[in-house]
C-alpha positions in Angstrom: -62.7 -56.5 -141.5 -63.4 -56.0 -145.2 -61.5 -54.7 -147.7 -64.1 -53.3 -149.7 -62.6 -49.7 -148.2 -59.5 -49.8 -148.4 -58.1 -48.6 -151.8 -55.1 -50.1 -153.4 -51.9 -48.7 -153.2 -50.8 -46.6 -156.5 -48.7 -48.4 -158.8 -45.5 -46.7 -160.1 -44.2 -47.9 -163.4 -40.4 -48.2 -163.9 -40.4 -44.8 -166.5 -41.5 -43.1 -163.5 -38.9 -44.6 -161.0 -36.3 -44.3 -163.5 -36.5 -40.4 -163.7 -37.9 -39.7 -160.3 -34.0 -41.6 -159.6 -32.4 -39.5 -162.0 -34.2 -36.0 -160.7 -33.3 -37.0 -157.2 -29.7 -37.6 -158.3 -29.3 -34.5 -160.1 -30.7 -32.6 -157.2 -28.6 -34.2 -155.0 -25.3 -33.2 -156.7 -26.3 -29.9 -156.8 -27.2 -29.1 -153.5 -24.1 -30.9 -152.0 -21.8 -30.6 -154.1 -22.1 -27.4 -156.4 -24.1 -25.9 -153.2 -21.1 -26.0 -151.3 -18.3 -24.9 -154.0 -20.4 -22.2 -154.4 -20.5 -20.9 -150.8 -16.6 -21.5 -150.9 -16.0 -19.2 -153.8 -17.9 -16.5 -151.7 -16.3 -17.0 -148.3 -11.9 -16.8 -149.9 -11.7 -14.8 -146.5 -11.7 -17.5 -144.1 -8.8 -20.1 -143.8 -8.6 -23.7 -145.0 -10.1 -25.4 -141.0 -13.1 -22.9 -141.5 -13.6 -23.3 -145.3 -13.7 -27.3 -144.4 -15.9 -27.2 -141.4 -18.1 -24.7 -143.9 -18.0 -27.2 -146.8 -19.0 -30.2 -144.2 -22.0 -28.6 -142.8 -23.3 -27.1 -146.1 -23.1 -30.6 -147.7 -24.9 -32.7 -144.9 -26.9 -30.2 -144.1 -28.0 -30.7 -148.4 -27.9 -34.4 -147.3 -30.0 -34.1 -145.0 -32.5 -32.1 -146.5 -33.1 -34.6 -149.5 -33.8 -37.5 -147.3 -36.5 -35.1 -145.6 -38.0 -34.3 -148.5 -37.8 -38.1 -150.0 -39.3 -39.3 -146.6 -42.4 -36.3 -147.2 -42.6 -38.2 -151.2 -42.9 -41.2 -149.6 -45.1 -40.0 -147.2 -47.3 -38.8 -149.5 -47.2 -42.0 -152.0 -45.4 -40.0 -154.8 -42.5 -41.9 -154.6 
């Protein structure tokens, strides 16, 4: 086979790594962490067992959603 079709694979410079890092870091925090403080402060209702069980989903459920979307950059070459 030739290679004369296949196009090489986008290069990403180390500025670009450095704040796609930082912006997935910052993101990160504030969907587990603040996300979940915040649904805390609304919910003062429930006891302590729900309040944790509420604080462990919202946060993996944050997890989880970033290393979607992160597999969906890399997917897509952006990252």
């Amino acid at each position: 086979m030739s290679d004369a079709n296949h196009e090489p694979e986008p290069h990403i410079g180390w500025l670009r790594a450095i704040l796609t890092a930082a912006a997935i870091v910052v993101v990160g925090i504030a969907v587990c962490v603040y996300g979940a403080n915040a649904m805390l402060t609304k919910f003062k209702s429930i006891d302590r067992h729900q309040q944790v069980a509420l604080a462990t989903t919202i946060f993996f459920v944050g997890l989880f959603a970033i290393a979607w979307a992160l597999r969906i950059l890399q997917r897509r070459k952006i990252i």
